[in-house]
ZADO-718598 format. One record per residue: residue in three letters; residue number from 1; x negated, z, y negated of N, C-alpha, C, CB in turn. Coordinates in nm, 3 decimals, padded with zeros to 5 digits. Glycine has a CB too. Layout:
N
+------+-----+---------+---------+---------+---------+---------+---------+---------+---------+---------+---------+---------+---------+
| type | seq |    n_xx |    n_zz |    n_yy |   ca_xx |   ca_zz |   ca_yy |    c_xx |    c_zz |    c_yy |   cb_xx |   cb_zz |   cb_yy |
+------+-----+---------+---------+---------+---------+---------+---------+---------+---------+---------+---------+---------+---------+
|  ALA | NUM |       X |       Z |       Y |       X |       Z |       Y |       X |       Z |       Y |       X |       Z |       Y |
...
+------+-----+---------+---------+---------+---------+---------+---------+---------+---------+---------+---------+---------+---------+
END
This chain:
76
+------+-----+---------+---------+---------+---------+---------+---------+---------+---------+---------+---------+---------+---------+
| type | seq |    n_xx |    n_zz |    n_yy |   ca_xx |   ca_zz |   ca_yy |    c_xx |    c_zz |    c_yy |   cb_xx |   cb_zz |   cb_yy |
+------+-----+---------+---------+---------+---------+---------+---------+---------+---------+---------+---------+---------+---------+
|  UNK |   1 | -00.871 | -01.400 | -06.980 | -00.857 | -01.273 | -07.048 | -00.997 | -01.219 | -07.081 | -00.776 | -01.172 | -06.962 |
|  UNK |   2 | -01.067 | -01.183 | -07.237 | -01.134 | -01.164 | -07.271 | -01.163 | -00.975 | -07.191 | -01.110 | -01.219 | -07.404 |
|  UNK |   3 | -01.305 | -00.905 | -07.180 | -01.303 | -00.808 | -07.158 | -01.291 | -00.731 | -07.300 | -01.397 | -00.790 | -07.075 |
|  UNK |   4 | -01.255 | -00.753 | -07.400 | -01.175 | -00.683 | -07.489 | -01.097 | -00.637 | -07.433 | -01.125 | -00.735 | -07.579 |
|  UNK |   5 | -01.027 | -00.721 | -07.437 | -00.835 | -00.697 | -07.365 | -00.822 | -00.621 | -07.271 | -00.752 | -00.825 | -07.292 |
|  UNK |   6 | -00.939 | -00.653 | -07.170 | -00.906 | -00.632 | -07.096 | -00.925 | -00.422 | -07.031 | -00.959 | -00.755 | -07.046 |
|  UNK |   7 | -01.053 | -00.419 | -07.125 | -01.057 | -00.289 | -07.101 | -00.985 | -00.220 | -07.235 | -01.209 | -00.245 | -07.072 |
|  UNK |   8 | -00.941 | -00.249 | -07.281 | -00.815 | -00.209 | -07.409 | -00.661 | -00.192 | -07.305 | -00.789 | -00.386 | -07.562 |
|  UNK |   9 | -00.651 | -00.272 | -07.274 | -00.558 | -00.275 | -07.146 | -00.572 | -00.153 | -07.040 | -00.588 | -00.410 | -07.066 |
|  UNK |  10 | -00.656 | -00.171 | -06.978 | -00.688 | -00.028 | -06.898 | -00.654 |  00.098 | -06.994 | -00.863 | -00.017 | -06.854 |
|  UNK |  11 | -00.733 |  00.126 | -07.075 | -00.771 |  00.267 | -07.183 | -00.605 |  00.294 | -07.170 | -00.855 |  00.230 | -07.393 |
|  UNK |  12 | -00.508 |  00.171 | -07.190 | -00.379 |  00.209 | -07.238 | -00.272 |  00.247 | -07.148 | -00.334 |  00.113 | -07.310 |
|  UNK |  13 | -00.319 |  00.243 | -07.002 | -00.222 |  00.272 | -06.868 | -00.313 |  00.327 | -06.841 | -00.157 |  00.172 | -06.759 |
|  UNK |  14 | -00.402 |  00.421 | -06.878 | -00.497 |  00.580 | -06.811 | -00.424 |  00.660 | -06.844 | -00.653 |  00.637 | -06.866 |
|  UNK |  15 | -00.353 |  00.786 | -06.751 | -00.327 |  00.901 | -06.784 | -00.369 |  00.990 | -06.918 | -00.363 |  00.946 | -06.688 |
|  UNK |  16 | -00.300 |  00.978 | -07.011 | -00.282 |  01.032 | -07.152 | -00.384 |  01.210 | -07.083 | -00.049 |  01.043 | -07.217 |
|  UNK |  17 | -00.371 |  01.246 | -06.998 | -00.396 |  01.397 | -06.957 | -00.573 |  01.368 | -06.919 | -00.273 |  01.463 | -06.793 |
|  UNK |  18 | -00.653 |  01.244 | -06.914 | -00.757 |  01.214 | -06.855 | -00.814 |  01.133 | -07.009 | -00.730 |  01.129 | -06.699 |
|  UNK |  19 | -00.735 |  01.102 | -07.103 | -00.784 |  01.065 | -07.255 | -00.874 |  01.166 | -07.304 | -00.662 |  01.056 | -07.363 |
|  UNK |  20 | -00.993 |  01.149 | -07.399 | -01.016 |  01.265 | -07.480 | -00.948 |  01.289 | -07.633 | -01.158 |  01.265 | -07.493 |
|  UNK |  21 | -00.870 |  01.291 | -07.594 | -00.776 |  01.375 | -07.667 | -00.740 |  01.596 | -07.701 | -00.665 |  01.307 | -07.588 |
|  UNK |  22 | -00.686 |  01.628 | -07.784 | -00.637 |  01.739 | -07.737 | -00.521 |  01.781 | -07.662 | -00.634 |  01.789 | -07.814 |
|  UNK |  23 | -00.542 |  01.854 | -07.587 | -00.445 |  02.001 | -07.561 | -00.320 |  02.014 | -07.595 | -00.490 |  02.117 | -07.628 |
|  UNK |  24 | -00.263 |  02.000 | -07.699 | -00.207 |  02.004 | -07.810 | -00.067 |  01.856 | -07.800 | -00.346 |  01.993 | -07.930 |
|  UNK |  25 | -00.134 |  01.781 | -07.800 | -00.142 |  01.617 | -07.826 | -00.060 |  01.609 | -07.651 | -00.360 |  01.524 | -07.858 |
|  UNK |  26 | -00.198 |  01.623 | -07.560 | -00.133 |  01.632 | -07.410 | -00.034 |  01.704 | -07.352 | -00.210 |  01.661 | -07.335 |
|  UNK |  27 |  00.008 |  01.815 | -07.395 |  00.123 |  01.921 | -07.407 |  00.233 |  01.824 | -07.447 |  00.096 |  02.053 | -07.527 |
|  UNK |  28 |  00.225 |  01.749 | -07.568 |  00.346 |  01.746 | -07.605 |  00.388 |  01.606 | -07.592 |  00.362 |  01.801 | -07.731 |
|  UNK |  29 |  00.323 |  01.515 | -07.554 |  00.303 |  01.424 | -07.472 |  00.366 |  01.387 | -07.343 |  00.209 |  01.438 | -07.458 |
|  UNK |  30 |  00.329 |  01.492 | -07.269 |  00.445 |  01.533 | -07.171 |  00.562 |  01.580 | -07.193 |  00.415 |  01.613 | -07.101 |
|  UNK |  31 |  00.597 |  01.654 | -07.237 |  00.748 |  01.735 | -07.280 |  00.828 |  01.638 | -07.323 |  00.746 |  01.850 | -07.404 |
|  UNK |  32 |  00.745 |  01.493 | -07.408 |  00.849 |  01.369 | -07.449 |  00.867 |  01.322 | -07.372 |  00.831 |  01.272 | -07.530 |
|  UNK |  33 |  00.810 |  01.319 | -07.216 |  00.819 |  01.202 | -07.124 |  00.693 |  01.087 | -07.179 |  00.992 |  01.133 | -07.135 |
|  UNK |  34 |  00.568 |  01.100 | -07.212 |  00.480 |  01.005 | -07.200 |  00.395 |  01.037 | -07.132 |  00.435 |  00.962 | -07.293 |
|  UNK |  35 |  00.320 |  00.934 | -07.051 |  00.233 |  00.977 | -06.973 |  00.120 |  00.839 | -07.022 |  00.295 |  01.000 | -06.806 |
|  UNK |  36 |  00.142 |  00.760 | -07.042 |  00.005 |  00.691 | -07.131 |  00.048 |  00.646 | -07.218 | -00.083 |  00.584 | -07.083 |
|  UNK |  37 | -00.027 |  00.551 | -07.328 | -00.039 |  00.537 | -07.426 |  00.030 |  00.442 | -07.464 | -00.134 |  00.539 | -07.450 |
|  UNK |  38 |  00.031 |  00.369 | -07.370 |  00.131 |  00.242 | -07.337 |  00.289 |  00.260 | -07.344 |  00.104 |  00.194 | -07.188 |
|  UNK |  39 |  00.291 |  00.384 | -07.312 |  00.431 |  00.450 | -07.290 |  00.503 |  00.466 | -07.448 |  00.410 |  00.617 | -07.207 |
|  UNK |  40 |  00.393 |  00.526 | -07.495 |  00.395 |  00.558 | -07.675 |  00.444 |  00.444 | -07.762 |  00.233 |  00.586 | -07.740 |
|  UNK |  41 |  00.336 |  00.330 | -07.748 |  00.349 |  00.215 | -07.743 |  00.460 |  00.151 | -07.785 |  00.325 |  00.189 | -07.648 |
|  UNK |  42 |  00.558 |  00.159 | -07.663 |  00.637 |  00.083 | -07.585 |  00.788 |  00.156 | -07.668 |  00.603 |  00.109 | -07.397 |
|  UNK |  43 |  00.752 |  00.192 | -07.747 |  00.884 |  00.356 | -07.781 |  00.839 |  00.292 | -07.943 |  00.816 |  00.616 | -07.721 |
|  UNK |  44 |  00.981 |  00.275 | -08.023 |  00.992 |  00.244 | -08.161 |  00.974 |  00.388 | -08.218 |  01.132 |  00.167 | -08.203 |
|  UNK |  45 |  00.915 |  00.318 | -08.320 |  00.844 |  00.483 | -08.449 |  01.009 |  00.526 | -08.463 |  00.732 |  00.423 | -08.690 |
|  UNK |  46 |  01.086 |  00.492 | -08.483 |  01.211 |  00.580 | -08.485 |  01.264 |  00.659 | -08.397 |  01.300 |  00.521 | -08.504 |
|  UNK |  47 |  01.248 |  00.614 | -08.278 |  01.303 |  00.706 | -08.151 |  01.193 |  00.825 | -08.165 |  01.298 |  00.618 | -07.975 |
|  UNK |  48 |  01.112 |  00.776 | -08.158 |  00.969 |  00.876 | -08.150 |  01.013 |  01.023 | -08.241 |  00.806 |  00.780 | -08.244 |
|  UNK |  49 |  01.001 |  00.989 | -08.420 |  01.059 |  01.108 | -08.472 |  01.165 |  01.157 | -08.434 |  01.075 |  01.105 | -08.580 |
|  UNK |  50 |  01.264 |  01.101 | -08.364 |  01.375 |  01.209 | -08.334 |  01.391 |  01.298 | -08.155 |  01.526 |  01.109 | -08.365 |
|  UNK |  51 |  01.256 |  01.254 | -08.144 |  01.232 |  01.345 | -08.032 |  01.266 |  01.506 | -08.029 |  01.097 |  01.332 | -08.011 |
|  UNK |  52 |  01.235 |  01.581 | -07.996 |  01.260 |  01.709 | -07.989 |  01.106 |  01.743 | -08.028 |  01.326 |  01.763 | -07.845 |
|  UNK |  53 |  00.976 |  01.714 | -07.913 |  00.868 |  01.737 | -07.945 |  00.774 |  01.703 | -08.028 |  00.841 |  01.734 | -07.885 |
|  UNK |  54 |  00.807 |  01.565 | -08.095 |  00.754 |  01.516 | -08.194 |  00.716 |  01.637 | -08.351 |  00.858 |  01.396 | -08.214 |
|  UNK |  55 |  00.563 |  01.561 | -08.344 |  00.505 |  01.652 | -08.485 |  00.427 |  01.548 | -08.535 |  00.402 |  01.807 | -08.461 |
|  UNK |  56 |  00.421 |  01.534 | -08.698 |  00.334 |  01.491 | -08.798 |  00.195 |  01.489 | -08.704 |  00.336 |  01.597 | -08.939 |
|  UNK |  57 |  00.107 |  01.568 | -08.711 | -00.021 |  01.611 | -08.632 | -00.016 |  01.554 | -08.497 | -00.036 |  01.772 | -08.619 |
|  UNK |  58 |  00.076 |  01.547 | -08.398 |  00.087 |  01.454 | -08.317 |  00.047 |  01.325 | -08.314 |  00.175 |  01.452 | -08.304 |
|  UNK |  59 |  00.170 |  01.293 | -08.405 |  00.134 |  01.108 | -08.455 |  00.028 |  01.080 | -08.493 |  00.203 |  01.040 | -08.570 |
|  UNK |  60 | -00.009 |  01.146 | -08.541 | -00.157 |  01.136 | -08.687 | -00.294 |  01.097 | -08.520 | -00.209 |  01.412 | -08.835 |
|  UNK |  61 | -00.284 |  01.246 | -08.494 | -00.401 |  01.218 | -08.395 | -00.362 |  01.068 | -08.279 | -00.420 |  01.386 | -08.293 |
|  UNK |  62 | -00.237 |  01.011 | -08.257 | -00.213 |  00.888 | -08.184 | -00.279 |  00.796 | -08.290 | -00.048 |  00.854 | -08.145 |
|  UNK |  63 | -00.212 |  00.782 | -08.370 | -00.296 |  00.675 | -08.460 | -00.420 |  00.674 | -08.501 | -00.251 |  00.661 | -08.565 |
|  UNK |  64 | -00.484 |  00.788 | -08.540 | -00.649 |  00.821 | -08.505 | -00.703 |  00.742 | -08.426 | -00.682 |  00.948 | -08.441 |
|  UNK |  65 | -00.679 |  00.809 | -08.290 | -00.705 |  00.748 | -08.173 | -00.739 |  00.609 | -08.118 | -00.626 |  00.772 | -08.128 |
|  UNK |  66 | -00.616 |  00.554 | -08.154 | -00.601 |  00.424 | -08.212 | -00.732 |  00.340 | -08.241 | -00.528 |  00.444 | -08.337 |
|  UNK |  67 | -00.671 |  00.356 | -08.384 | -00.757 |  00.342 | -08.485 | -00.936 |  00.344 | -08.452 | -00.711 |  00.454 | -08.576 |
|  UNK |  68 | -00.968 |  00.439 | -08.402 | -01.124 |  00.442 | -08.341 | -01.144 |  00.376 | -08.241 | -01.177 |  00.563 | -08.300 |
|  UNK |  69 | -01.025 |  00.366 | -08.113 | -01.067 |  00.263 | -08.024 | -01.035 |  00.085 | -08.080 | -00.982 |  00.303 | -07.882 |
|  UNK |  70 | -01.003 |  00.043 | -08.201 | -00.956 | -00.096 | -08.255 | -00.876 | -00.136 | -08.247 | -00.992 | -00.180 | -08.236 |
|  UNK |  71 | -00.759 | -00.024 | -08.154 | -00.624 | -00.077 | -08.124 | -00.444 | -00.056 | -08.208 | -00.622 | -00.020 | -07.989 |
|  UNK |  72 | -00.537 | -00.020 | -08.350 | -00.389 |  00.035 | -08.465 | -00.338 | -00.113 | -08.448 | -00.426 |  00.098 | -08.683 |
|  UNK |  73 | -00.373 | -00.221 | -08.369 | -00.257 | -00.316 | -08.427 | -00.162 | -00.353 | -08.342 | -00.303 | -00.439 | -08.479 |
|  UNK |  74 | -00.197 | -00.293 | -08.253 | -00.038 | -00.297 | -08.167 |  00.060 | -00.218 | -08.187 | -00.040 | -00.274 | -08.032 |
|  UNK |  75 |  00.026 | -00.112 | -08.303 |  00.177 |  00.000 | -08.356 |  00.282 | -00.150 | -08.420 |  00.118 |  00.169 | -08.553 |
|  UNK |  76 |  00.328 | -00.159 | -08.390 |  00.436 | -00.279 | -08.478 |  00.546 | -00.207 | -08.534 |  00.514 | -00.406 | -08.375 |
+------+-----+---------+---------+---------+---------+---------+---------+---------+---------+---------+---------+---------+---------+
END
């Protein structure tokens, strides 16, 4: 296992509340029942929008996120 992976791996089972992320993002994060990123992950883009807490601005900043750490390609 390359240390790519491997600390890509970590980043993604760290407490979403210990990410630098916002406030905002971590609030509502919780209220869905996620607690890392992995969790997000692991949850089809369809279930996701029909959450209760789910927002546009939500997603956006997950995929951001993403995206800056090199990891948009595990959204499938």
């Amino acid at each position: 296992m390359d240390s790519f992976f491997q600390s890509n791996h970590f980043l993604l089972n760290l407490p979403i509340a210990e990410l630098p992320l916002s406030e905002n993002f971590k609030l509502r994060s919780k209220l869905m029942g996620f607690f890392t990123l992995q969790d997000i992950i692991g949850t089809r883009q369809k279930e996701l929008h029909e959450l209760d807490d789910y927002s546009e601005h939500w997603y956006f900043e997950f995929i951001d996120f993403l995206r800056r750490k090199g990891l948009l390609n595990l959204i499938g």
